[in-house]
C-alpha positions as CSV (number, residue, x, y, z in Angstrom):
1,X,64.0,86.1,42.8
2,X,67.5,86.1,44.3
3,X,69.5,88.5,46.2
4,X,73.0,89.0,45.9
5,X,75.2,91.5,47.7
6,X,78.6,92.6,47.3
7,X,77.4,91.7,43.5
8,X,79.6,93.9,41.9
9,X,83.0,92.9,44.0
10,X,85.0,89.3,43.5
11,X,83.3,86.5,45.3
12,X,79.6,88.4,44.6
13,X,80.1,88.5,40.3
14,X,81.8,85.2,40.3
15,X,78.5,84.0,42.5
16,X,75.8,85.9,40.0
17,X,77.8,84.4,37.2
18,X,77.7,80.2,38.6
19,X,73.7,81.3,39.4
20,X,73.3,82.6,35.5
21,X,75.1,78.7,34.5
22,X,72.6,77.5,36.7
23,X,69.9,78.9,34.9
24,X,68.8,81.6,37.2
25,X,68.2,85.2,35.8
26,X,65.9,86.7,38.1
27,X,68.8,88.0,40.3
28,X,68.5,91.4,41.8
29,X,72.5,92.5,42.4
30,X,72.8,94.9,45.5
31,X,76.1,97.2,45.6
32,X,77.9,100.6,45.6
33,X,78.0,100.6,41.7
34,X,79.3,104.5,42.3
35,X,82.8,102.4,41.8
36,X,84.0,102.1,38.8
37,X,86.1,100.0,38.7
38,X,84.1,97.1,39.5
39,X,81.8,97.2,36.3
40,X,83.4,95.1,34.3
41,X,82.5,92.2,37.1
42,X,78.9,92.3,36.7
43,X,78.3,94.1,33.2
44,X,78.0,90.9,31.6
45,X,75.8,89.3,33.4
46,X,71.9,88.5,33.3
47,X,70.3,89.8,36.0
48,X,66.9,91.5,36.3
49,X,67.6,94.7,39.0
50,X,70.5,96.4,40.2
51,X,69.9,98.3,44.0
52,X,72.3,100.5,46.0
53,X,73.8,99.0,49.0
54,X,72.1,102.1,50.7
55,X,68.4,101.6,49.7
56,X,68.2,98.0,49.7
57,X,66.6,97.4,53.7
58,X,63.8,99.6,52.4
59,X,63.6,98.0,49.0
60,X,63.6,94.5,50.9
61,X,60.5,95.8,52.7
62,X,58.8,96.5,49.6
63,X,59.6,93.3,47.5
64,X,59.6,91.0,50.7
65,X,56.8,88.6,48.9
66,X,58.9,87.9,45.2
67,X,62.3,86.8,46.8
68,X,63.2,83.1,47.4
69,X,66.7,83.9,48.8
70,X,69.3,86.0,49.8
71,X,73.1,85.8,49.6
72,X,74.9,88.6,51.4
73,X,78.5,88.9,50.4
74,X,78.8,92.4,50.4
75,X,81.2,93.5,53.0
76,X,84.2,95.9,54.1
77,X,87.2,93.7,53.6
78,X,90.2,95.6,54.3
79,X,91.9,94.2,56.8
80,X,94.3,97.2,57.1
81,X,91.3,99.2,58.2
82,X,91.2,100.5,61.9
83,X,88.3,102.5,61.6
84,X,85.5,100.3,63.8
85,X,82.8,102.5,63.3
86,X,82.9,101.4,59.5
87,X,82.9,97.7,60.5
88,X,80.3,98.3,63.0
89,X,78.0,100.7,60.3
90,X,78.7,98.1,57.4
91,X,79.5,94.5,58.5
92,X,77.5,94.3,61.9
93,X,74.6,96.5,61.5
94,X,74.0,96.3,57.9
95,X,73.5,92.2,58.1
96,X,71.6,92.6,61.4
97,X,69.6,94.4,59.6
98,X,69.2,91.8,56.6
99,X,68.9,89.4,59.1
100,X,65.8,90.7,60.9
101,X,64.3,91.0,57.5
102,X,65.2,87.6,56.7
103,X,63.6,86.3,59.5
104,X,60.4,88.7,59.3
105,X,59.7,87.6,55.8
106,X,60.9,84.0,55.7
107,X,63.2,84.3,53.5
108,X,66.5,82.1,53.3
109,X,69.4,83.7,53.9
110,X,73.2,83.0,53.5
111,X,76.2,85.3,54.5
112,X,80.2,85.9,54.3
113,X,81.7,85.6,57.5
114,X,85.7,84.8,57.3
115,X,88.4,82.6,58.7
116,X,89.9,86.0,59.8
117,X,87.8,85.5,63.4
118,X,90.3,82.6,64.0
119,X,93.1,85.1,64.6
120,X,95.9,83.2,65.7
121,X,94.3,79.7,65.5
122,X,95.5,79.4,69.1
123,X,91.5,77.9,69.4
124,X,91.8,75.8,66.1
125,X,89.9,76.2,62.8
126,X,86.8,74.3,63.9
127,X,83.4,75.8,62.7
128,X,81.1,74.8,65.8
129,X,79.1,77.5,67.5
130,X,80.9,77.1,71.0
131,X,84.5,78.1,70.4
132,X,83.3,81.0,68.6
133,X,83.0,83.2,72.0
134,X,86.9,82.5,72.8
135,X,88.1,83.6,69.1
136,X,90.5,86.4,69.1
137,X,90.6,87.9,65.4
138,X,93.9,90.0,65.0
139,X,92.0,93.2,63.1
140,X,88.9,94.7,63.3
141,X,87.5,93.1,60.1
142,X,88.0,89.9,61.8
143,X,86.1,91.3,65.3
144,X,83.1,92.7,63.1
145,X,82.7,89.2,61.1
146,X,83.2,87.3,64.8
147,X,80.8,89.6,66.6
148,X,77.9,89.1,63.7
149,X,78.4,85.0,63.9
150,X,78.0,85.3,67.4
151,X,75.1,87.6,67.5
152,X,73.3,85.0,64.9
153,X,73.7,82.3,67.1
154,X,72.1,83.7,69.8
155,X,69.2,84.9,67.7
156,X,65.9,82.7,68.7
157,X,64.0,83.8,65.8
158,X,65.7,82.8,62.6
159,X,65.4,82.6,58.8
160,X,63.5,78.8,57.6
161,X,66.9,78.4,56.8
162,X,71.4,80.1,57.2
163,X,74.2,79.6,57.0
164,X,77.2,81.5,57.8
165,X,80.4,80.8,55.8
166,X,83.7,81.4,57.1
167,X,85.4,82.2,53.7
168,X,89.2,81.3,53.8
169,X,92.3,82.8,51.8
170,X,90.0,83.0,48.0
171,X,91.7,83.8,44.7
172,X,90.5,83.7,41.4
173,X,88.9,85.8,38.5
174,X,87.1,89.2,38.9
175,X,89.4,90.4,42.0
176,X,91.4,92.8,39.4
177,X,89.8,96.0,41.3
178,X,91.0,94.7,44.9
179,X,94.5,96.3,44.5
180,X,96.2,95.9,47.8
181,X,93.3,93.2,49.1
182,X,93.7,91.4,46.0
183,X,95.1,87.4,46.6
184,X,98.5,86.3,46.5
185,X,98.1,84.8,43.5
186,X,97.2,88.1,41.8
187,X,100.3,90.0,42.8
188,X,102.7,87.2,42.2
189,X,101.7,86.7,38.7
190,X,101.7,90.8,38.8
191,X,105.3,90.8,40.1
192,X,106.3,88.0,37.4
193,X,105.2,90.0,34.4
194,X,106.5,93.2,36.0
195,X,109.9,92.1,37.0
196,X,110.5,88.2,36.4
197,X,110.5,88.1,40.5
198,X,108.2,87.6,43.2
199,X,108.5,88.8,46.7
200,X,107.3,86.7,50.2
201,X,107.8,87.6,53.3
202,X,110.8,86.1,55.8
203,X,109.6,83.7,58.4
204,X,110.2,85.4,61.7
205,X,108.7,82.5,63.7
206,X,111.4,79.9,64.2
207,X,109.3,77.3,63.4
208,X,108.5,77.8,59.8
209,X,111.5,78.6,57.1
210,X,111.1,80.9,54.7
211,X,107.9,80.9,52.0
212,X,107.1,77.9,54.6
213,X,104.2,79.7,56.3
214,X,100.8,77.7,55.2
215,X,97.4,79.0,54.1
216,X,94.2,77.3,53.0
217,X,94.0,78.8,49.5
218,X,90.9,78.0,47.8
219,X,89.8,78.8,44.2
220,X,86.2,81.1,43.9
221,X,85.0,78.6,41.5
222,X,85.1,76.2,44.4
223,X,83.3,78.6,47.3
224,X,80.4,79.4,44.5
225,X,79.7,75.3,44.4
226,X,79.0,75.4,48.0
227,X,76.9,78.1,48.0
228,X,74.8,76.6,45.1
229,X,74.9,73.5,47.5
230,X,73.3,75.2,50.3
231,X,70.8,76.9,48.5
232,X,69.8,73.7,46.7
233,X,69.7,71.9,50.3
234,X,68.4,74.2,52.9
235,X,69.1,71.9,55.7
236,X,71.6,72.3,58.7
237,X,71.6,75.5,59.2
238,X,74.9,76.8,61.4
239,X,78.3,78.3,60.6
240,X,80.3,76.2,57.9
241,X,84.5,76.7,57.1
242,X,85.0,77.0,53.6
243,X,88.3,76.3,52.7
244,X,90.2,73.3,50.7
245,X,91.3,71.4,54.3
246,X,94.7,71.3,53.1
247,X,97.0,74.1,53.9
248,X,99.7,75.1,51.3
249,X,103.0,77.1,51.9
250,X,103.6,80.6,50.0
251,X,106.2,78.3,48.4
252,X,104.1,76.0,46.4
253,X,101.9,79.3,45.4
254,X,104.1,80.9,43.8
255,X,105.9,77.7,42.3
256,X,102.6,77.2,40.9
257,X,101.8,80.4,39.5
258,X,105.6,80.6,37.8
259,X,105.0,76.9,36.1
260,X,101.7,78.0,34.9
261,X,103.6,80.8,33.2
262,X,106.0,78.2,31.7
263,X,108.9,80.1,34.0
264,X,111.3,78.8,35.9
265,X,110.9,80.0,39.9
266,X,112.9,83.1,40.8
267,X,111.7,84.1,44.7
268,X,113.1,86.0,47.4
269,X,112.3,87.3,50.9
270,X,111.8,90.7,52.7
271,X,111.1,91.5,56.4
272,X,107.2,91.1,57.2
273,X,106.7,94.6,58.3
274,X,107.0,95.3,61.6
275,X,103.0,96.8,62.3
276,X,102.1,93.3,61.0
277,X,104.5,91.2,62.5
278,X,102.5,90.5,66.0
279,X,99.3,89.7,63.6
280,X,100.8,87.6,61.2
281,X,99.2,84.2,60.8
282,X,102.0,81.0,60.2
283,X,98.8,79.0,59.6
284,X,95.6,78.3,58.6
285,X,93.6,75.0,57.7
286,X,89.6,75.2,57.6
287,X,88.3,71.7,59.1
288,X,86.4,70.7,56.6
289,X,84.4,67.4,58.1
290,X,80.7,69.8,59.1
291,X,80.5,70.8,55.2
292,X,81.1,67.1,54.1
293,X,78.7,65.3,57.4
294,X,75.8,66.9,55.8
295,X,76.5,65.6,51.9
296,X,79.2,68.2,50.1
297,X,81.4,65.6,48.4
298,X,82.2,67.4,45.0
299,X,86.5,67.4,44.9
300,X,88.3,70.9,45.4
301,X,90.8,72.0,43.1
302,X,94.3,71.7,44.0
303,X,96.1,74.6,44.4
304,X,98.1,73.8,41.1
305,X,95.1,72.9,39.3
306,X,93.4,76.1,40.6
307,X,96.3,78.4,39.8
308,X,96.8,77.3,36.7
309,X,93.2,77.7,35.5
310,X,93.3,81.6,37.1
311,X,96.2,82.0,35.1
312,X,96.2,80.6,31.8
313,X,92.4,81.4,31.4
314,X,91.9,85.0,33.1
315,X,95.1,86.8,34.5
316,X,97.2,86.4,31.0
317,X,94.5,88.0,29.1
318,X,92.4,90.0,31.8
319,X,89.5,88.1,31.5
320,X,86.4,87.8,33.6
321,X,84.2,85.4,34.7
């Protein structure tokens, strides 16, 4: 049996789905599936239980002996969010808490952090345990995913096997409920249909021009891979960046997003608000070299190829994975 949390959100259904190709049913999905609007990412697929986010510690207890692994994705995202309290009840506590089961009932365990505990990238984008204590994350979403790696890293008792994966800027199918979280693939292709524009922020840092600020995009069908890896594997357990290693502008995105509409490029710029100015990252690039010194070698999509698949396959006819 297989856990999966956050199975009803983006990364989780797109995860439950590459685990159903793979010929695994017996999948329990763990969620708040009071919302709605998330049915349509898991209502399709085979699984053998469903178990609210808010029962699941006790339900671990009681079905400790029938589960192989344990993939907890489920998370607050929002990086807009100032209330801490909610990080610390949902992102810190709540996998602390998976985590001690884990490691009470031997059970593998892997779990979302997020390249937002970078911050700045003033320390780099290097997953090894050390420069995680200097990090700075700009939000508290970021703080909440940095305090969990570094409370895991200091744990001496520990699952037979973990791994913590630092989840960099993800786009792709089932993120249609995300709204204002959503990727900006999603709301270019939104503003394309809407308007025949798309908007992107001004640079206000003289060192990158306009659209010129880089992110390491990379497509969920490519994070799922890993996490099939890992499971498969079970060896090195640490922290692990997830991301392409190549950092693309907010030029080439949305470029790529018009060609794969068969539209010619029409972009222009607005002021990056000024509450997010001071947090605004000009740059992001996962290192990539831990993931690959311990076997991964399967190629990433490019960010055209990756587009134009989320595109031409899901977003023109609302599909889901």
């Amino acid at each position: 049996m297989i856990i999966v949390t956050g199975a009803a959100g983006f990364i989780g259904s797109c995860l439950v789905q590459k685990l159903n190709e793979k010929g695994f049913t017996d999948i329990v999905i763990v969620d708040d599936f009071s919302k709605t609007e998330k049915t349509l990412n898991y209502i399709n697929k085979t699984f053998s239980a469903k178990v609210d986010r808010k029962q699941f510690i006790e339900w671990l207890q009681t079905n400790s002996k029938n589960i192989d692994f344990v993939f907890h994705i489920g998370a607050r995202t929002d990086t807009a969010e100032f209330n801490i309290v909610v990080f610390d009840e949902l992102n810190l506590n709540y996998s602390k808490a998976i985590w001690n089961k884990c490691v009470q009932y031997n059970i593998p365990l892997i779990y979302a952090s997020s390249a937002a505990t970078y911050g700045l990238g003033e320390f780099g984008f290097e997953d090894n345990h050390q420069v995680i204590y200097k990090l700075k994350p700009l939000n508290p979403y970021g703080e909440s995913k940095n305090e969990f790696d570094k409370w895991v890293v200091q744990q001496k008792e520990q699952p037979p096997f973990w791994a913590g994966l630092k989840f960099f800027n993800v786009y792709g199918p089932n993120e249609y409920h995300k709204a204002r979280m959503a990727s900006v693939i999603f709301h270019a292709f939104n503003q394309i249909k809407e308007n025949g524009r798309v908007k992107l922020f001004r640079s206000h840092n003289p060192n990158y021009e306009d659209g010129k600020q880089v992110r390491d995009f990379i497509y969920v069908k490519d994070l799922v891979k890993v996490c099939m890896f890992l499971m498969e594997n079970k060896k090195h357990a640490g922290l692990y960046n997830l991301g392409t290693g190549r950092a693309r502008t907010f030029l080439d995105l949305v470029n790529a997003t018009f060609n794969a509409l068969h539209l010619t490029p029409d972009i222009y710029f607005v002021d990056t608000p000024i509450d997010i100015r001071d947090k605004y990252q000009y740059f992001t690039e996962a290192n990539m070299s831990k993931l690959i010194s311990i076997g991964y070698n399967t190629p990433f999509y490019s960010l055209e190829e990756g587009i134009k698949d989320y595109v031409q396959t899901y977003l023109n006819n609302k599909n889901y994975l």
